[in-house]
mmJSON file of the N, C-alpha and C atoms, coordinates in Angstrom:
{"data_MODEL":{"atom_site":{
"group_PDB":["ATOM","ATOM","ATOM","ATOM","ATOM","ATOM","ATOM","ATOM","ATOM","ATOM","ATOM","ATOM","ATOM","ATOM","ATOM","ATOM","ATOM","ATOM","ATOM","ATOM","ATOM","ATOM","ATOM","ATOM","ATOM","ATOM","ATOM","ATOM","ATOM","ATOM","ATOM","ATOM","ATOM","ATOM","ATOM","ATOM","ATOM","ATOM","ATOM","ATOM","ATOM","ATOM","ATOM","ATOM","ATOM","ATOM","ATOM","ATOM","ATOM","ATOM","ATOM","ATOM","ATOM","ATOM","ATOM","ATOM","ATOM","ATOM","ATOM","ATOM","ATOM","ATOM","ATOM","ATOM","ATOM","ATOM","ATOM","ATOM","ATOM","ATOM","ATOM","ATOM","ATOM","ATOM","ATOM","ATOM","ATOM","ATOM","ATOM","ATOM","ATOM","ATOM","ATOM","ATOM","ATOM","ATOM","ATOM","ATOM","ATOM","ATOM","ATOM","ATOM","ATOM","ATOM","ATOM","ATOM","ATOM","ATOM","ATOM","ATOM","ATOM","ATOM","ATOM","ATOM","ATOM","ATOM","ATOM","ATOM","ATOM","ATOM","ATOM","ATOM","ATOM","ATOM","ATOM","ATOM","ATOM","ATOM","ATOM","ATOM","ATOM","ATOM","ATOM","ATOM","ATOM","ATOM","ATOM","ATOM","ATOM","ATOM","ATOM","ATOM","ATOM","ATOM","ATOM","ATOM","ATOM","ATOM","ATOM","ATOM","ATOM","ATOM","ATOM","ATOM","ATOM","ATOM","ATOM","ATOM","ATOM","ATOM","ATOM","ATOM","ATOM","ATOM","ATOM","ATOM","ATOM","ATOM","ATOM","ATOM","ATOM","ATOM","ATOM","ATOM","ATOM","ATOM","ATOM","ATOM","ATOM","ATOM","ATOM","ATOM","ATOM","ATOM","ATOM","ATOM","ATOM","ATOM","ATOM","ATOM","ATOM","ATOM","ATOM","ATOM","ATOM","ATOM","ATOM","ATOM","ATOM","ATOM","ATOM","ATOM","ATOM","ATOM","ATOM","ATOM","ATOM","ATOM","ATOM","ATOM","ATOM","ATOM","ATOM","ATOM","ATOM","ATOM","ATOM","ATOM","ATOM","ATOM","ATOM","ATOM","ATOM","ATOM","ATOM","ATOM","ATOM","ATOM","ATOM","ATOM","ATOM","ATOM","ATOM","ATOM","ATOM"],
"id":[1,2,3,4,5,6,7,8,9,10,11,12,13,14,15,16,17,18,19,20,21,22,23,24,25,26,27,28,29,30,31,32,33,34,35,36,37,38,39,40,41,42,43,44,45,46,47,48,49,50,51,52,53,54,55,56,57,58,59,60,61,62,63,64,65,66,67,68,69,70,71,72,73,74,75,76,77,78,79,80,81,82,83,84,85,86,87,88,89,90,91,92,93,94,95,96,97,98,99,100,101,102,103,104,105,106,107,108,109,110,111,112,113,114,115,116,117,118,119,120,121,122,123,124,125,126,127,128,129,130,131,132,133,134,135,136,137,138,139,140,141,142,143,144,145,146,147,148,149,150,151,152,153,154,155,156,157,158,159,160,161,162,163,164,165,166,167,168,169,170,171,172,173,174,175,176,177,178,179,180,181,182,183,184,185,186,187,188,189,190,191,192,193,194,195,196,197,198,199,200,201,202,203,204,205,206,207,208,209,210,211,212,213,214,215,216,217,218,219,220,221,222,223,224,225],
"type_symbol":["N","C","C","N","C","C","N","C","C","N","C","C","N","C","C","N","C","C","N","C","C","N","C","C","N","C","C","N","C","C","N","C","C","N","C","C","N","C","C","N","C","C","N","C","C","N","C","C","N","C","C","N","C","C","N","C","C","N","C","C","N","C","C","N","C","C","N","C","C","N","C","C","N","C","C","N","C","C","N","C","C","N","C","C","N","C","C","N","C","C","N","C","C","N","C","C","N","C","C","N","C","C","N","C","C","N","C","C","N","C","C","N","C","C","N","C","C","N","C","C","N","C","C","N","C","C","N","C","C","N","C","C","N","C","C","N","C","C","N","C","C","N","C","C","N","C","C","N","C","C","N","C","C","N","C","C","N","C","C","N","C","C","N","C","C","N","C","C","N","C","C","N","C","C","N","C","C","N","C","C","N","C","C","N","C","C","N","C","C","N","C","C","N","C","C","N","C","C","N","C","C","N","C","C","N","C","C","N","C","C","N","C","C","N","C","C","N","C","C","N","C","C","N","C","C"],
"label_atom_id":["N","CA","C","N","CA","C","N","CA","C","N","CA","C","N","CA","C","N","CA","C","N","CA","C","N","CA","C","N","CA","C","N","CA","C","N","CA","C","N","CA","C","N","CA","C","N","CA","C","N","CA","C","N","CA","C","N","CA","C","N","CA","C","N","CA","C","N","CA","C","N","CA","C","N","CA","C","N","CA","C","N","CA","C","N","CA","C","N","CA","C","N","CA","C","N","CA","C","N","CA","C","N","CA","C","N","CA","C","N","CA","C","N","CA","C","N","CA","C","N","CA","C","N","CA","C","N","CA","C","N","CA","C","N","CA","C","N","CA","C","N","CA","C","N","CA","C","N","CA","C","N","CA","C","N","CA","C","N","CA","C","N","CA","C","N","CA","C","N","CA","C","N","CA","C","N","CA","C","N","CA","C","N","CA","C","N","CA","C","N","CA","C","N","CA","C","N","CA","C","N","CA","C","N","CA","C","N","CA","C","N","CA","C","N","CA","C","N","CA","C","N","CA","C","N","CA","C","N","CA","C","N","CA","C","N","CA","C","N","CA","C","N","CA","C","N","CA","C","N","CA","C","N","CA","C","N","CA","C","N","CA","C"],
"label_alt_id":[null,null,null,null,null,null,null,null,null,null,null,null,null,null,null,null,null,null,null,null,null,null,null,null,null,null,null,null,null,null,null,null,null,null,null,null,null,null,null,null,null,null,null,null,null,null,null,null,null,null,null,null,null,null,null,null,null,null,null,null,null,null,null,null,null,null,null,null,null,null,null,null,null,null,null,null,null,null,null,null,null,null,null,null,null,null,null,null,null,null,null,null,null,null,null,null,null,null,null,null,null,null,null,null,null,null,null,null,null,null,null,null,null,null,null,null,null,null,null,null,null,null,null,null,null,null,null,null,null,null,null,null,null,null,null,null,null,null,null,null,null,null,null,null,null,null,null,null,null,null,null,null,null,null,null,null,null,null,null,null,null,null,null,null,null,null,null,null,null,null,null,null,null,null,null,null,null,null,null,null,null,null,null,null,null,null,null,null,null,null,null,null,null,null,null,null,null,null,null,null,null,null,null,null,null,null,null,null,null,null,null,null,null,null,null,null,null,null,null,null,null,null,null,null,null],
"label_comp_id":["UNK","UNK","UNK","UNK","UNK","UNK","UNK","UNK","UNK","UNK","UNK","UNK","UNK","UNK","UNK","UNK","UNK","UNK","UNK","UNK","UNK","UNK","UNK","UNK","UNK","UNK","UNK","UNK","UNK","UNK","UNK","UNK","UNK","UNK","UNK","UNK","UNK","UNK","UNK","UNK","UNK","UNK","UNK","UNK","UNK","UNK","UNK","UNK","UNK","UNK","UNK","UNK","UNK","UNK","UNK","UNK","UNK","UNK","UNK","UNK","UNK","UNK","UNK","UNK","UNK","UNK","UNK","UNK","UNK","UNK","UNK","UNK","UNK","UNK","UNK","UNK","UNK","UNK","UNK","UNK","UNK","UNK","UNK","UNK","UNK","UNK","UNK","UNK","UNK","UNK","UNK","UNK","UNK","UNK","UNK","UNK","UNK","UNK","UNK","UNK","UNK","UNK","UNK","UNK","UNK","UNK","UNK","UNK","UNK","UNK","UNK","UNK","UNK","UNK","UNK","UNK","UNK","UNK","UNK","UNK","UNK","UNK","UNK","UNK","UNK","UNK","UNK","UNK","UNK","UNK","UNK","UNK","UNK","UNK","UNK","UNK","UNK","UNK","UNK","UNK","UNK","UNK","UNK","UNK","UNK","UNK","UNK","UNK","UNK","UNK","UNK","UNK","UNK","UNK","UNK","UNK","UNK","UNK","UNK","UNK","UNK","UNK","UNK","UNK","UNK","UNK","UNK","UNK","UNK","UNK","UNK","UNK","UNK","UNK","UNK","UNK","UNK","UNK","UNK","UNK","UNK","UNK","UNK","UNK","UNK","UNK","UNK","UNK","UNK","UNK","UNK","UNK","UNK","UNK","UNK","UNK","UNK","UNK","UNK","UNK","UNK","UNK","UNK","UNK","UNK","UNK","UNK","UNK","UNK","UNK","UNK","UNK","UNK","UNK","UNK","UNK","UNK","UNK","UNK","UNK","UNK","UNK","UNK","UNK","UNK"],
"label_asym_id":["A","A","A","A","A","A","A","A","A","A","A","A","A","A","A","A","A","A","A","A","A","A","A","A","A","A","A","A","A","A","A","A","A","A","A","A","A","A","A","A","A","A","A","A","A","A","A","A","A","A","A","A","A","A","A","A","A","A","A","A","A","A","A","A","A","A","A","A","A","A","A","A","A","A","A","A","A","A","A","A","A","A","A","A","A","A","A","A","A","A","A","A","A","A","A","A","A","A","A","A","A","A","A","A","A","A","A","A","A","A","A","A","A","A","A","A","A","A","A","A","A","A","A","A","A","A","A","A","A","A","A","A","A","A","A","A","A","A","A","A","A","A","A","A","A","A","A","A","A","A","A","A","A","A","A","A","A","A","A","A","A","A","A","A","A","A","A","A","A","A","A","A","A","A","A","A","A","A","A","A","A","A","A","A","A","A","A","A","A","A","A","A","A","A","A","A","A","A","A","A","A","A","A","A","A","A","A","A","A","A","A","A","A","A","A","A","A","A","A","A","A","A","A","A","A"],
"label_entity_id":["1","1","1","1","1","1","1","1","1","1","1","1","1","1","1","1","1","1","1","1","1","1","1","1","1","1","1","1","1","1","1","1","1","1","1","1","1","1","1","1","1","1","1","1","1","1","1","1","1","1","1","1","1","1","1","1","1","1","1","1","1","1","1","1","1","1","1","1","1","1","1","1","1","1","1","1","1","1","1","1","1","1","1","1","1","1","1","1","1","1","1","1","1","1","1","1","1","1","1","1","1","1","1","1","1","1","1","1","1","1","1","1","1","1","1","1","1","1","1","1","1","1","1","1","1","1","1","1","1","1","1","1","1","1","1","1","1","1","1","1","1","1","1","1","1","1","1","1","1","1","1","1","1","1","1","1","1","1","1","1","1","1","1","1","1","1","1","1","1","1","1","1","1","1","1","1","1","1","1","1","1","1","1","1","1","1","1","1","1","1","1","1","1","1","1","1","1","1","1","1","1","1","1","1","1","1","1","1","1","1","1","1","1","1","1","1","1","1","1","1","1","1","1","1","1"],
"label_seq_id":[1,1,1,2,2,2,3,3,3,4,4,4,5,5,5,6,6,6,7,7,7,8,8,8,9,9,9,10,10,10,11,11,11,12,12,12,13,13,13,14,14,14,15,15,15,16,16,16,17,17,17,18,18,18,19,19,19,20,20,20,21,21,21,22,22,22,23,23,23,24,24,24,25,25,25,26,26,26,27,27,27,28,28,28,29,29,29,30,30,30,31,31,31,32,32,32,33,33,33,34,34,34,35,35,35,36,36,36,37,37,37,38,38,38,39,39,39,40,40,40,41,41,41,42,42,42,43,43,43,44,44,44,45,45,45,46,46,46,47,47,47,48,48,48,49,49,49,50,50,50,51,51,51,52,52,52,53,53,53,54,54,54,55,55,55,56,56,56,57,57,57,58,58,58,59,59,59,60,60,60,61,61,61,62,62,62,63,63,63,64,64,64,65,65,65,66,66,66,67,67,67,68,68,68,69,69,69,70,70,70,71,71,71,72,72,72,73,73,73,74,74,74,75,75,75],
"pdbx_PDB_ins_code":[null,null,null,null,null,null,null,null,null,null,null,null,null,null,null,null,null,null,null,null,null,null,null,null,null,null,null,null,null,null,null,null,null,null,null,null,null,null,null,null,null,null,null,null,null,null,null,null,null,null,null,null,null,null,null,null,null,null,null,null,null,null,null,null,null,null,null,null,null,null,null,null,null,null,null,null,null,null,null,null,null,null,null,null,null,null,null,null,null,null,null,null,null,null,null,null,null,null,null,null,null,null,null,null,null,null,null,null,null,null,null,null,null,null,null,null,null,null,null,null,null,null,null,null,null,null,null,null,null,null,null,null,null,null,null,null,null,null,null,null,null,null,null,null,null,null,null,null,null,null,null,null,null,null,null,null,null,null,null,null,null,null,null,null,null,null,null,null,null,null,null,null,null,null,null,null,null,null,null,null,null,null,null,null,null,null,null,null,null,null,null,null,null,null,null,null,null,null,null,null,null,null,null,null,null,null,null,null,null,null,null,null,null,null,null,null,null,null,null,null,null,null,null,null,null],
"Cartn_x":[-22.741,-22.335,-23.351,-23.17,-23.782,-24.754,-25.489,-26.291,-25.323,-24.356,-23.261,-22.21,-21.734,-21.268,-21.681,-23.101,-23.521,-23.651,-23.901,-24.144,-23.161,-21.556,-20.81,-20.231,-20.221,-20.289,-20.93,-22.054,-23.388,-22.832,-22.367,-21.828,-20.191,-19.702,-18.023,-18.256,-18.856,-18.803,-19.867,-21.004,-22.13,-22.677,-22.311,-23.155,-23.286,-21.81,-21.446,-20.914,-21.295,-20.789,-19.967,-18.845,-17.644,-16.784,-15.993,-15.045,-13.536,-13.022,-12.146,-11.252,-10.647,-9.418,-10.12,-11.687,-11.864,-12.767,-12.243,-13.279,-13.727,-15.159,-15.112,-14.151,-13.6,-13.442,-13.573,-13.35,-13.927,-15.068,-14.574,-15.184,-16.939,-16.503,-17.89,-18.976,-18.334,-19.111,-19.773,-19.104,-19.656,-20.397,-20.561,-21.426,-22.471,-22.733,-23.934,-24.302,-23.908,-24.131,-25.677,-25.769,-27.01,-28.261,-27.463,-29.447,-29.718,-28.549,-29.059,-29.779,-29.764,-29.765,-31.459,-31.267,-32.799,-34.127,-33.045,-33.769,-34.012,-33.125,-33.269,-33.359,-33.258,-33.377,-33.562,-35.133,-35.35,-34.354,-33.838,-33.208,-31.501,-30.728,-29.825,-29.955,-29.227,-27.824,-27.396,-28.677,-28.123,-27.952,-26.712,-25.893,-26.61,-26.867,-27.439,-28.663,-29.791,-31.12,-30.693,-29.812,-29.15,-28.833,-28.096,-28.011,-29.022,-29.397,-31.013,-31.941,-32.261,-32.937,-31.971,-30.965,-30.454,-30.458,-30.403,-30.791,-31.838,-33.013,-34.261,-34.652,-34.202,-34.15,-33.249,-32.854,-31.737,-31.903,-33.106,-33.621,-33.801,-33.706,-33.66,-32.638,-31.821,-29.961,-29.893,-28.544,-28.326,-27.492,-27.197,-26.018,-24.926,-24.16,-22.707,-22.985,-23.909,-23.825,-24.344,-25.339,-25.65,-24.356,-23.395,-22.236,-21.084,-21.136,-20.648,-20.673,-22.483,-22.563,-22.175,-22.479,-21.983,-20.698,-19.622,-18.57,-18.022,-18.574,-18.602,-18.683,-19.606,-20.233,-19.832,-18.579,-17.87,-16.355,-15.963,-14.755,-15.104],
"Cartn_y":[-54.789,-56.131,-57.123,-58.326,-59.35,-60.162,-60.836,-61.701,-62.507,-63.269,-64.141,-63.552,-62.648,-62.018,-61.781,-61.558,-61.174,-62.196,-63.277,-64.661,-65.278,-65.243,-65.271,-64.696,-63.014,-62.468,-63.482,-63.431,-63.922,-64.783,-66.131,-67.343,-67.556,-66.38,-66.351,-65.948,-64.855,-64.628,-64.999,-65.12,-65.555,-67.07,-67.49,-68.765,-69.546,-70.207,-70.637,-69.971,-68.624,-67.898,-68.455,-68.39,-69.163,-67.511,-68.724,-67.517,-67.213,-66.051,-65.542,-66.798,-67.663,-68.02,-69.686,-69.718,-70.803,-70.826,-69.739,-69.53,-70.957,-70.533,-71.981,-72.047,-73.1,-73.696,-72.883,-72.626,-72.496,-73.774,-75.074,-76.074,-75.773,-75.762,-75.826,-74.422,-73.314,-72.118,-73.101,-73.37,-73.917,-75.108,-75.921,-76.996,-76.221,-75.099,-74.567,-73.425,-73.067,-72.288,-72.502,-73.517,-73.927,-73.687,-74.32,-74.511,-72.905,-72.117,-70.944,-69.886,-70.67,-70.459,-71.051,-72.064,-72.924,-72.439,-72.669,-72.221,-70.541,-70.073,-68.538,-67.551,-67.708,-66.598,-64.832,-65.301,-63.902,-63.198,-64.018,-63.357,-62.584,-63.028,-62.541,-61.639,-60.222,-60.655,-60.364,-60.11,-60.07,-60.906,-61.538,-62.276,-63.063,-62.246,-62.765,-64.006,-63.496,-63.612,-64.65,-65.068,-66.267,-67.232,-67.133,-67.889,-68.671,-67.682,-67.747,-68.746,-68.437,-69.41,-70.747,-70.864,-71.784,-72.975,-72.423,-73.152,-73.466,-72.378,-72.979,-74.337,-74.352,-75.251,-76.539,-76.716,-77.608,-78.534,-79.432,-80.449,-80.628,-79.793,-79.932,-79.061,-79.306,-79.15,-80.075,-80.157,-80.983,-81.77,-83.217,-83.794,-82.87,-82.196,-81.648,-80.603,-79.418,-78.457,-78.681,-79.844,-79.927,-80.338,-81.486,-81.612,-80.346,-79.305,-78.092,-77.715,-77.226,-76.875,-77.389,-78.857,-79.523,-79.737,-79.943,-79.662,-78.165,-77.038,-75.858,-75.826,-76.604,-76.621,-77.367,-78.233,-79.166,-78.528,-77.465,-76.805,-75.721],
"Cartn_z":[-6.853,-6.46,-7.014,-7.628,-8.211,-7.225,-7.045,-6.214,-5.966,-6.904,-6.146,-5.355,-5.447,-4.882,-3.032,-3.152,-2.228,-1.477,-2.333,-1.653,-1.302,-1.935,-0.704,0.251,0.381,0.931,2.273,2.479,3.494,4.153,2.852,3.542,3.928,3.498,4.151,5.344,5.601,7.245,8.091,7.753,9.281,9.307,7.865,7.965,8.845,8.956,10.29,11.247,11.279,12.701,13.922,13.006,13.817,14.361,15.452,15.896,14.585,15.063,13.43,13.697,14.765,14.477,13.601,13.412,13.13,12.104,11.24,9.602,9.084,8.794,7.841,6.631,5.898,5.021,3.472,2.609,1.03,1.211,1.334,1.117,1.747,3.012,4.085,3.609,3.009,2.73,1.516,0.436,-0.432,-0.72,0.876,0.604,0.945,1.624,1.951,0.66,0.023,-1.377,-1.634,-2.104,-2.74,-2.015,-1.247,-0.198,0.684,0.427,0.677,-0.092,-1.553,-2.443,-2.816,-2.085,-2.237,-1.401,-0.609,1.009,1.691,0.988,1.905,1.229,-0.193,-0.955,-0.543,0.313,0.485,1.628,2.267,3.023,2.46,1.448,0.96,0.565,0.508,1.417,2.822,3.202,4.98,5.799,5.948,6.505,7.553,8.327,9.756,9.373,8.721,7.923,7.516,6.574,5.998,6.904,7.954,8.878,9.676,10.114,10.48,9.997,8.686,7.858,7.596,7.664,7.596,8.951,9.622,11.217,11.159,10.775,10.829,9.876,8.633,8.1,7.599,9.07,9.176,8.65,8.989,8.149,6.869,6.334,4.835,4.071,5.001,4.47,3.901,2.808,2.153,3.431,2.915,3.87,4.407,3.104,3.175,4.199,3.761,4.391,5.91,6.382,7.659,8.286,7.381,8.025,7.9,7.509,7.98,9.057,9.084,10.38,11.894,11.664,12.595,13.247,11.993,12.067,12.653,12.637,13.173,14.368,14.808,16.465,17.091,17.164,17.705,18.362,17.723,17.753,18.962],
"occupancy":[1.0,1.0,1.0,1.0,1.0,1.0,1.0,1.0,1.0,1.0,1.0,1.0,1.0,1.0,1.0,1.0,1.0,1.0,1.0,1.0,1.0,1.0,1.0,1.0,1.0,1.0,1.0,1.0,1.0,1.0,1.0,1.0,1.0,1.0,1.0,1.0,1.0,1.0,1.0,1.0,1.0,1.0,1.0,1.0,1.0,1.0,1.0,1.0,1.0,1.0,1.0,1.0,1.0,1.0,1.0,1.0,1.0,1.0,1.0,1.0,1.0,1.0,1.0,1.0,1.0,1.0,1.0,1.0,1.0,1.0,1.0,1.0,1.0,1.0,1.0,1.0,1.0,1.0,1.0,1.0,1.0,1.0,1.0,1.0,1.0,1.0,1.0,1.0,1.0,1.0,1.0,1.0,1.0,1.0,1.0,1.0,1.0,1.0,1.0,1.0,1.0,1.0,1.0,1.0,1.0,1.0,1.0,1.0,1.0,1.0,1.0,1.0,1.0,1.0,1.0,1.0,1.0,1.0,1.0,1.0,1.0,1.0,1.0,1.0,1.0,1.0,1.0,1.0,1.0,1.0,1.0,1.0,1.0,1.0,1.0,1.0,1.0,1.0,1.0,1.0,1.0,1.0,1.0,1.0,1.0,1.0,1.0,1.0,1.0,1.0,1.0,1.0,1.0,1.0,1.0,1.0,1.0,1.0,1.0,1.0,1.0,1.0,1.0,1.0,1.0,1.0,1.0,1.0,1.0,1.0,1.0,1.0,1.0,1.0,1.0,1.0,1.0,1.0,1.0,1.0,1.0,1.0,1.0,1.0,1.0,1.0,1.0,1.0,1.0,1.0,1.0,1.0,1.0,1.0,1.0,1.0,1.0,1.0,1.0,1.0,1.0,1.0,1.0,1.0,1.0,1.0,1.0,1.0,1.0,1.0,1.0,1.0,1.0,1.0,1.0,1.0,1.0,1.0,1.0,1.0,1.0,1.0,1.0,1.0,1.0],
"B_iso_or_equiv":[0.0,0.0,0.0,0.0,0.0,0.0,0.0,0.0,0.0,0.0,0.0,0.0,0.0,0.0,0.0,0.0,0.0,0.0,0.0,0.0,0.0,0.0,0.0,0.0,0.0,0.0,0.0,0.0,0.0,0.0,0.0,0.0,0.0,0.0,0.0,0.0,0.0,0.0,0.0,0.0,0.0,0.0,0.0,0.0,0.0,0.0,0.0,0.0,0.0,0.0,0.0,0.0,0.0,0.0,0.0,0.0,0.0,0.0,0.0,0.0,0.0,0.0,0.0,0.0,0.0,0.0,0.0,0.0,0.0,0.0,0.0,0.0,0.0,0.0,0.0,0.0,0.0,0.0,0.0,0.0,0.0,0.0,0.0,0.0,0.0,0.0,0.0,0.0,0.0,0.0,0.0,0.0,0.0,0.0,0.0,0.0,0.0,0.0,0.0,0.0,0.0,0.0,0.0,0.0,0.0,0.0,0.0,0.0,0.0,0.0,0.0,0.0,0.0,0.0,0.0,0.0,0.0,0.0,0.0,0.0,0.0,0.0,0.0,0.0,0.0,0.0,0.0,0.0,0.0,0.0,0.0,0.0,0.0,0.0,0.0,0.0,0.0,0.0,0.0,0.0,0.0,0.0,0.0,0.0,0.0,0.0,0.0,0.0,0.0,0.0,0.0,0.0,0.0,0.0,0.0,0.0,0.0,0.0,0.0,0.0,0.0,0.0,0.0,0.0,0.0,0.0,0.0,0.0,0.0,0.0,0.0,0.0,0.0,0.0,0.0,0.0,0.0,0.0,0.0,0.0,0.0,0.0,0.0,0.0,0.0,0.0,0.0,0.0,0.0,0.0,0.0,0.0,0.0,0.0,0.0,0.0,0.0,0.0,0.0,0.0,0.0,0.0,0.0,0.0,0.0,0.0,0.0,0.0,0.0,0.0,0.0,0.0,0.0,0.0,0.0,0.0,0.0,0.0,0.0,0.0,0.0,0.0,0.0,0.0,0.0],
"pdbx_formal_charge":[null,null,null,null,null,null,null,null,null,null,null,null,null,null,null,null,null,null,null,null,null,null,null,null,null,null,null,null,null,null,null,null,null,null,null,null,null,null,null,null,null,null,null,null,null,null,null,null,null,null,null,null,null,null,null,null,null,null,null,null,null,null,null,null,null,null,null,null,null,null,null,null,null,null,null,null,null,null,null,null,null,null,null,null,null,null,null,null,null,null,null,null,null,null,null,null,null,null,null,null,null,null,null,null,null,null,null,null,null,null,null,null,null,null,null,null,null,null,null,null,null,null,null,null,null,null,null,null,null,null,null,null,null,null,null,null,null,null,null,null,null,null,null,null,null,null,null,null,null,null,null,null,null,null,null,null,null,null,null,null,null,null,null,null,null,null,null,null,null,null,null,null,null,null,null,null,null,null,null,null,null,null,null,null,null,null,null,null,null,null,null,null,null,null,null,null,null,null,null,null,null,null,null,null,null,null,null,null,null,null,null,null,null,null,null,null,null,null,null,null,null,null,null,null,null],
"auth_seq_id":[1,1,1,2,2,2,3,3,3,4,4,4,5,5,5,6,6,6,7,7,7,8,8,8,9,9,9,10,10,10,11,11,11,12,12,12,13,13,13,14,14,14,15,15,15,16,16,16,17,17,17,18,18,18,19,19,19,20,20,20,21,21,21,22,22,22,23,23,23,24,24,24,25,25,25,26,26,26,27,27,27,28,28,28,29,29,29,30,30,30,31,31,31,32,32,32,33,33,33,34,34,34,35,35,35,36,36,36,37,37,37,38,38,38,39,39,39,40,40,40,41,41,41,42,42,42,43,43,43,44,44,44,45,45,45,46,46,46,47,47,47,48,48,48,49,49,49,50,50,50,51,51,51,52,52,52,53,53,53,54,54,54,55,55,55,56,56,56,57,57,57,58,58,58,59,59,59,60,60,60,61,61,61,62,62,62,63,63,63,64,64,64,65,65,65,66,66,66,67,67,67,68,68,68,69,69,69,70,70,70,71,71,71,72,72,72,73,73,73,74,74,74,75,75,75],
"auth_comp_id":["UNK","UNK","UNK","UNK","UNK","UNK","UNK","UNK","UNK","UNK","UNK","UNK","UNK","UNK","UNK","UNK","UNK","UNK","UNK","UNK","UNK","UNK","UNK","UNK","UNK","UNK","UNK","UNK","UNK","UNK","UNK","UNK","UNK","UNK","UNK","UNK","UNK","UNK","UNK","UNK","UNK","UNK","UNK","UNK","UNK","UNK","UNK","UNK","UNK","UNK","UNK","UNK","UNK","UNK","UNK","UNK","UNK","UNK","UNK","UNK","UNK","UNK","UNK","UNK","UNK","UNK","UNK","UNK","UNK","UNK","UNK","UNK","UNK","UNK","UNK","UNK","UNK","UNK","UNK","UNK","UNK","UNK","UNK","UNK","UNK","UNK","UNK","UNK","UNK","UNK","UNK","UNK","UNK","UNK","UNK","UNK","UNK","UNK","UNK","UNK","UNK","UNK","UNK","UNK","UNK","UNK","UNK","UNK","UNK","UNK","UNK","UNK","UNK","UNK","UNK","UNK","UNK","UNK","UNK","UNK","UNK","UNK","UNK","UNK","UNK","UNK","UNK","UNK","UNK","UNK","UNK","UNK","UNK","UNK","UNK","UNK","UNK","UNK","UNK","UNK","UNK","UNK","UNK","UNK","UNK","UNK","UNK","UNK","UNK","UNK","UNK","UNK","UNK","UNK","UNK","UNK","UNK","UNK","UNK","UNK","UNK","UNK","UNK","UNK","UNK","UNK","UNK","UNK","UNK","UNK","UNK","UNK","UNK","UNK","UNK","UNK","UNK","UNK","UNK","UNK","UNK","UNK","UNK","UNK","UNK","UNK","UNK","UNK","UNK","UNK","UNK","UNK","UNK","UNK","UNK","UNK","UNK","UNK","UNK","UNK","UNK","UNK","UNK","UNK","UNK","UNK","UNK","UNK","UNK","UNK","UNK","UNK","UNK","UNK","UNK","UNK","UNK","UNK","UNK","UNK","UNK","UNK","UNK","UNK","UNK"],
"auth_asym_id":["A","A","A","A","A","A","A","A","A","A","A","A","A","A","A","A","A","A","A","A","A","A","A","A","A","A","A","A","A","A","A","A","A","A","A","A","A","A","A","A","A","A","A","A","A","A","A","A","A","A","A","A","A","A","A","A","A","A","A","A","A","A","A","A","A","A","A","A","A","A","A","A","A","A","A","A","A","A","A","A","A","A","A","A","A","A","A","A","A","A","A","A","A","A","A","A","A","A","A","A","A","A","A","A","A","A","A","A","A","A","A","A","A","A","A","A","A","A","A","A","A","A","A","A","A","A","A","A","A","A","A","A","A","A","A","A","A","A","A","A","A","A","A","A","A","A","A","A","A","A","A","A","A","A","A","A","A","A","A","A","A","A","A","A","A","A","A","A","A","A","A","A","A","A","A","A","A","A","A","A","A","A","A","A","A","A","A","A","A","A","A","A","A","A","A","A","A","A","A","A","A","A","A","A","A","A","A","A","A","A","A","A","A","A","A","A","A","A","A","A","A","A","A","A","A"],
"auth_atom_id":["N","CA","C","N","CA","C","N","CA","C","N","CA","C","N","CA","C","N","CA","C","N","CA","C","N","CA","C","N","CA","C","N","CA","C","N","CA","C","N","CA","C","N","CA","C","N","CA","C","N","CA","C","N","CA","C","N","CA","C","N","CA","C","N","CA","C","N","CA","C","N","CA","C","N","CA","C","N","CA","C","N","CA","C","N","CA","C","N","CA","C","N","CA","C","N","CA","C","N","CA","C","N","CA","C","N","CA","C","N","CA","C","N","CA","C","N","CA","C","N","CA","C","N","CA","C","N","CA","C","N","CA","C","N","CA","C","N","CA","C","N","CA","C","N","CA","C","N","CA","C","N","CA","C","N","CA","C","N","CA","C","N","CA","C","N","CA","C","N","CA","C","N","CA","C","N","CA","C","N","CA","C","N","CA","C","N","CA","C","N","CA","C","N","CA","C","N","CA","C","N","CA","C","N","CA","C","N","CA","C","N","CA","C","N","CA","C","N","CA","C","N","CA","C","N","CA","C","N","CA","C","N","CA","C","N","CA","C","N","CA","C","N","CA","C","N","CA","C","N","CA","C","N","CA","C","N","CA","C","N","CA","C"],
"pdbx_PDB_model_num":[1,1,1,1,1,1,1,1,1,1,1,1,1,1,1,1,1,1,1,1,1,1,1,1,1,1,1,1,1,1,1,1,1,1,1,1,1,1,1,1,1,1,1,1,1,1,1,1,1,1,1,1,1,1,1,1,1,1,1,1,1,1,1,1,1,1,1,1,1,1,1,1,1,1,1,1,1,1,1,1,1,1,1,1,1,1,1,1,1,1,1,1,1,1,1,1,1,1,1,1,1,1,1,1,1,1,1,1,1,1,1,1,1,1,1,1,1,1,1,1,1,1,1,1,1,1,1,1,1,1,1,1,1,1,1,1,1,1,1,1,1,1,1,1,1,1,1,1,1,1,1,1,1,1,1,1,1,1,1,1,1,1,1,1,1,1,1,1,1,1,1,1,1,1,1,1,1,1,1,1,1,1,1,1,1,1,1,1,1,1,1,1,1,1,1,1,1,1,1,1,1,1,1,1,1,1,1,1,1,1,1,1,1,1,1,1,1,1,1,1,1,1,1,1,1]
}}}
């Protein structure tokens, strides 16, 4: 399996660890692509780890992907 691969793997299912009837988006996985990419490297591809680091570094989400998450946590 490719690193991209793996990397969406990571961010289709835990990023936003939503419930199944409320998957994120193509869109919302992919505003977060990058900065998991920026931000979490070492942790890919274990899903959880990705997440993880992604919370932790909320603040220096890009706009889109903090408005993912957010958008996630409202539903």
């Amino acid at each position: 399996m490719t690193k991209f691969s793996l990397i969406a793997l990571a961010l289709g299912f835990t990023v936003l660890a939503v419930p199944a009837d409320a998957q994120p988006t193509p869109a919302q996985r992919q505003a977060c692509e990058q900065d998991a990419y920026r931000l979490c490297q070492d942790a890919i591809p274990d899903e959880q780890r990705v997440r993880q680091c992604l919370v932790r570094n909320m603040r220096r989400l890009t706009p889109a992907c903090r408005t993912a998450f957010h958008s996630k946590r409202r539903r």
